[in-house]
C-alpha positions in Angstrom: 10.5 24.8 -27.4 8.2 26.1 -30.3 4.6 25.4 -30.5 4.7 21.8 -29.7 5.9 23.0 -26.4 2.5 23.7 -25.2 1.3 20.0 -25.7 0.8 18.4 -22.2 2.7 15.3 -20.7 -0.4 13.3 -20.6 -0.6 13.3 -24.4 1.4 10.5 -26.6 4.7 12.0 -28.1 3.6 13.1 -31.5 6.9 13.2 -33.2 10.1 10.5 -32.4 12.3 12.9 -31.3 16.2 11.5 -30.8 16.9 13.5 -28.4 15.7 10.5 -25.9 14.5 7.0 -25.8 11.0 8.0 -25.0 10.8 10.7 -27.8 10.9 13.5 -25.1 12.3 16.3 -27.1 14.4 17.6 -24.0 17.5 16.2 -22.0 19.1 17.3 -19.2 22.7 17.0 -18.1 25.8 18.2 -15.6 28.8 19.0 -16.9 32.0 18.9 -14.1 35.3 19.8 -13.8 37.6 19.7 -10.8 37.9 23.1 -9.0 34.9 24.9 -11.1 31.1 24.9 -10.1 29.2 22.6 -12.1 27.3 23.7 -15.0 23.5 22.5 -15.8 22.6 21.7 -19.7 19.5 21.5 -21.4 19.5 20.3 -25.0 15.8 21.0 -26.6 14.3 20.0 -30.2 11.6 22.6 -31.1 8.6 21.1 -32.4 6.0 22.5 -34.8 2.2 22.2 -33.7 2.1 20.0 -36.4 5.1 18.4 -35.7 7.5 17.3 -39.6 10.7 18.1 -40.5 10.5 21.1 -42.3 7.7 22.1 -40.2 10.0 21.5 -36.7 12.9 23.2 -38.2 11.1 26.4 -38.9 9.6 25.9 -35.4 13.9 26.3 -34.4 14.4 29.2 -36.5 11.5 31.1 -34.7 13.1 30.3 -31.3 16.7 31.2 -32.9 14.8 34.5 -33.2 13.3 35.0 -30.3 16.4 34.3 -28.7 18.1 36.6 -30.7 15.8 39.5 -30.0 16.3 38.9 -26.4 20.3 38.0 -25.8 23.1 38.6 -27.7 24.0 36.0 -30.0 26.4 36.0 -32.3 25.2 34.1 -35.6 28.3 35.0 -38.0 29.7 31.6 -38.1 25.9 29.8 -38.8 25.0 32.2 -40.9 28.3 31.4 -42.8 26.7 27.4 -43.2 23.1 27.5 -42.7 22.4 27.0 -46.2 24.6 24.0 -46.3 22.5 22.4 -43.3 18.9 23.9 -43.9 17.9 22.9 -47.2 14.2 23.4 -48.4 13.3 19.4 -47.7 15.8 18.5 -44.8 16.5 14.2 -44.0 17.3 12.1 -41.4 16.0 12.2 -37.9 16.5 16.2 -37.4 17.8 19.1 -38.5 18.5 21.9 -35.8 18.5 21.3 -32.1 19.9 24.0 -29.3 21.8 23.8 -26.3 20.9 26.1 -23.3 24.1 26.3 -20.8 23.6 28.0 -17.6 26.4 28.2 -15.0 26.3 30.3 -11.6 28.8 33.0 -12.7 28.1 33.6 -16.6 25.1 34.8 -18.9 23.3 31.5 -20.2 24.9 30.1 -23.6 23.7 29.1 -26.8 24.9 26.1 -28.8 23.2 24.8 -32.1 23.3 20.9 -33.4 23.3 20.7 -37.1 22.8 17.0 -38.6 24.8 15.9 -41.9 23.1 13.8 -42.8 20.3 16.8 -43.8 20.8 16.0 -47.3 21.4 12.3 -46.8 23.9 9.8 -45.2 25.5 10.1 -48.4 26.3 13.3 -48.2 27.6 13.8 -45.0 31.3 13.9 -45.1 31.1 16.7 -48.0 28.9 18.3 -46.1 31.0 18.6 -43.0 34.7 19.0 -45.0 32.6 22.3 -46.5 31.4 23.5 -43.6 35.0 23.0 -41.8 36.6 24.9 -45.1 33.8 28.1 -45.0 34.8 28.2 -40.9 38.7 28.2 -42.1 39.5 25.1 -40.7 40.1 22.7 -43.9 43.5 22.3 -42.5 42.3 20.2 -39.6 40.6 18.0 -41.8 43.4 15.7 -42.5 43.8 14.5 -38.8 40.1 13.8 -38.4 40.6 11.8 -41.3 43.7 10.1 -40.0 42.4 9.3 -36.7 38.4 9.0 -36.6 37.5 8.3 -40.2 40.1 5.3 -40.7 37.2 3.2 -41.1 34.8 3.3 -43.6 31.3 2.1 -43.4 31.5 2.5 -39.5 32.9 5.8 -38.7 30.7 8.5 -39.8 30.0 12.2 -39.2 26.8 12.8 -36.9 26.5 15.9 -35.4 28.2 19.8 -36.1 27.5 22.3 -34.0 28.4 26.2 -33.1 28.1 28.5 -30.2 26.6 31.5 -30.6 28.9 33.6 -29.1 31.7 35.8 -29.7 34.2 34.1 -32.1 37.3 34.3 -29.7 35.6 32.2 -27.2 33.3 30.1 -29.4 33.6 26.7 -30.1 33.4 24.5 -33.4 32.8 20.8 -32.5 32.3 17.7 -35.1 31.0 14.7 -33.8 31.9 11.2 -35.4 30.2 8.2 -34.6 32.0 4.6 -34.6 30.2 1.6 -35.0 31.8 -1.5 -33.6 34.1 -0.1 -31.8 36.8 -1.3 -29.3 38.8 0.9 -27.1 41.5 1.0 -29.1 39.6 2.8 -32.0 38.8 5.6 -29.6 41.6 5.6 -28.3 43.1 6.1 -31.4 41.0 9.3 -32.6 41.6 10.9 -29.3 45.6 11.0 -30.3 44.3 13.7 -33.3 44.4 16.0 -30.2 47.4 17.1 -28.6 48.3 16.2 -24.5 45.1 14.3 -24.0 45.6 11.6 -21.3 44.9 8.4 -23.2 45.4 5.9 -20.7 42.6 8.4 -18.4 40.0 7.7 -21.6 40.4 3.6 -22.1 39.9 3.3 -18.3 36.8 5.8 -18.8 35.3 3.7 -21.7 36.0 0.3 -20.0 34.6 1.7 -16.3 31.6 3.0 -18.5 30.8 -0.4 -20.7 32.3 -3.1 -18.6 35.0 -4.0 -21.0 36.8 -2.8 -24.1 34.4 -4.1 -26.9 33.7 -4.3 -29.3 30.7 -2.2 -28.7 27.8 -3.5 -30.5 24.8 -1.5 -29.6 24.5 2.5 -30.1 27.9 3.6 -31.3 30.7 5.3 -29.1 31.0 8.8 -30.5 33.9 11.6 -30.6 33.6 15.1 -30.6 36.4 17.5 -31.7 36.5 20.6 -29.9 37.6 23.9 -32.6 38.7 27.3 -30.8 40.3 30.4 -32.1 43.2 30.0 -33.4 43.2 25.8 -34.2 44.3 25.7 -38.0 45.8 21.8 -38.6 44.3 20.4 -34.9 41.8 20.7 -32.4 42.0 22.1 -28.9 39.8 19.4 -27.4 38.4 16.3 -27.8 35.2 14.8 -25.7 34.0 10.9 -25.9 30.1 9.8 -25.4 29.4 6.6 -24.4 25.6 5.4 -24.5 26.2 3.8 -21.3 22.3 3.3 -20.8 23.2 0.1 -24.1 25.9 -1.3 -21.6 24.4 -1.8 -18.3 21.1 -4.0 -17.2 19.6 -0.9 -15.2 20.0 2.6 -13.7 21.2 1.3 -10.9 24.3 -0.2 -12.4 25.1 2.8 -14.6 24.7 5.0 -11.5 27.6 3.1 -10.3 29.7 3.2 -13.3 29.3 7.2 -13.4 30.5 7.0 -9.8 33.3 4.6 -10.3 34.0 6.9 -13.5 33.9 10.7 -11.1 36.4 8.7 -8.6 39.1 7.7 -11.9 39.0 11.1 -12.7 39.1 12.9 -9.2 35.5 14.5 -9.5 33.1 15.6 -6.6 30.4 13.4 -6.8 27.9 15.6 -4.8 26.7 17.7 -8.1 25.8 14.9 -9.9 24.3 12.8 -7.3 22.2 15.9 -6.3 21.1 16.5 -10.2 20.2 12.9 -10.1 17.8 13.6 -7.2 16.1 15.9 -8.7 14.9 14.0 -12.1 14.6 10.4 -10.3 10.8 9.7 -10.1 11.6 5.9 -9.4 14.0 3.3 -8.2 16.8 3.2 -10.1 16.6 -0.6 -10.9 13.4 -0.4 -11.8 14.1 1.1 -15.6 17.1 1.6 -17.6 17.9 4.8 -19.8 17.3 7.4 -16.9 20.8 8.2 -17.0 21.5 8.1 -20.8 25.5 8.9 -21.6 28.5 10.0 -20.3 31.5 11.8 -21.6 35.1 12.3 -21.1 36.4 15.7 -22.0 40.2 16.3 -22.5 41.9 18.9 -23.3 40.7 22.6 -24.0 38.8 24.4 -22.7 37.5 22.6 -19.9 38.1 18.8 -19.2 35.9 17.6 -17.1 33.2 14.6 -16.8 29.5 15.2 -18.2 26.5 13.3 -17.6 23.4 13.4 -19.3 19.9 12.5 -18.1 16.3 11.3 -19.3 13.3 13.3 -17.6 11.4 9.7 -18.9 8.6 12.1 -19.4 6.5 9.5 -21.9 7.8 6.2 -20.8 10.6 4.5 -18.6 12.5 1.9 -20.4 12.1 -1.5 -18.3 15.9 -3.1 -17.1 17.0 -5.8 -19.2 17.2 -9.4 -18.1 21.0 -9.8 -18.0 23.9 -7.6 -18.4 25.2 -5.7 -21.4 28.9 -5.4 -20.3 31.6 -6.1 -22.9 
């Protein structure tokens, strides 16, 4: 976690990390697929001792080494567009975060999070078509264009990010964020994917927010899912809902995940168990505990994932009346 890893719980968060509502700069999550063991997730912002955002992005680098010196990573595709993402005096609410993937059968994996907005919102969509064209993948960008960039001023590029493994298994994912939204507009950039079930993802998003928008609060966002040998289209394509924005407490949102796991024919027993194990109050006494969920369709491993707050800082209190749509 870098320096600022060492700073105890009892302190005040000393930097407003994203990653969670409370600034915490860690979430957990459970990632689950039918006839494979669940997988545990841990995404993680290094902080500096003094925490900025130069300072906090060099803090990520020395981890990136560390890790390096210790498992084998395979850095050829960052290394290919860290200087489009790292510049000297980076913007917006990060710059690197890291994903630590551990399953019961495989060696733990390495993701990185690059924001494009780094050099401002402005700059974001060249930022990502570049980074797509240095990967070889320009030839995708048309249908990310066509089917999750249709409309400007709301859909936007928010997150790119890389494993760190060998390039025939590695993935290349862009993440596009769409502001008042309706199911149809999700809907609608999940068809830039080949044989993804779209009637499986509007009943997801409407089991997840109550309705089919349009979604007011934080943005539903798409991820596209790269793997050797895409050229014009991706392999995959994921959808996170904020469901924590669409629900007056834990307690509702634990039953939406559960309503979502029986739609899509999932054992419920890993997530209900990595619940357990976070939960340090009843869940309708706060509201953010479990933060999203996603769909993922399509390669390499469709599934249902859900992410969760430790609340380390702060709980968020329920709301007074319901967020459905």
């Amino acid at each position: 976690m870098g320096p600022g890893g060492r700073r105890p719980l009892s302190a005040v968060a000393d930097w407003p990390s994203s990653v969670a509502d409370d600034h915490t700069p860690v979430e957990f999550s459970v990632a689950l697929a039918q006839n494979e063991p669940p997988a545990v997730r841990m995404i993680v912002e290094s902080l500096a001792e003094q925490p900025g955002r130069r300072e906090n992005l060099d803090a990520a680098l020395g981890v990136l080494d560390r890790l390096s010196s210790r498992h084998r990573l395979h850095l050829g595709r960052f290394d290919r567009v860290r200087d489009l993402f790292l510049p000297a005096d980076p913007q917006g609410t990060f710059a690197f975060w890291y994903s630590l993937i551990v399953g019961p059968y495989a060696a733990p994996a390495i993701k990185v999070y690059l924001n494009p907005d780094v050099r401002g919102p402005e700059n974001g969509t060249a930022l990502v078509t570049e980074a797509l064209t240095r990967l070889g993948l320009s030839a995708a960008l048309p249908a990310v264009r066509e089917h999750a960039l249709r409309r400007e001023g709301l859909d936007r590029f928010s997150f790119f990010a890389l494993d760190l493994m060998d390039e025939h298994r590695a993935r290349v994912k862009t993440y596009v964020s769409h502001d008042d939204s309706v199911v149809a507009d999700v809907v609608e950039a999940a068809s830039a994917t080949p044989d993804v079930d779209l009637e499986l993802l509007a009943d997801v998003v409407a089991l997840a927010c109550g309705g089919t928008g349009p979604f007011t609060r934080r943005p539903l966002m798409s991820s596209y899912t790269f793997m050797s040998g895409d050229t014009d289209r991706p392999s995959g394509y994921s959808l996170y809902v904020p469901v924590r924005d669409y629900v007056q407490d834990d307690l509702e949102a634990c039953e939406r995940v559960l309503a979502i796991m029986a739609r899509c024919g999932l054992d419920t027993a890993p997530f209900v168990m990595a619940l357990a194990s976070i939960v340090r109050r009843p869940l309708g006494e706060g509201v953010g505990l479990i933060a999203h969920v996603s769909l993922r369709l399509g390669r390499p491993r469709p599934g249902v994932t859900v992410y969760l707050s430790s609340e380390a800082y702060d709980v968020t209190p329920p709301r007074t009346e319901a967020m459905s749509v």
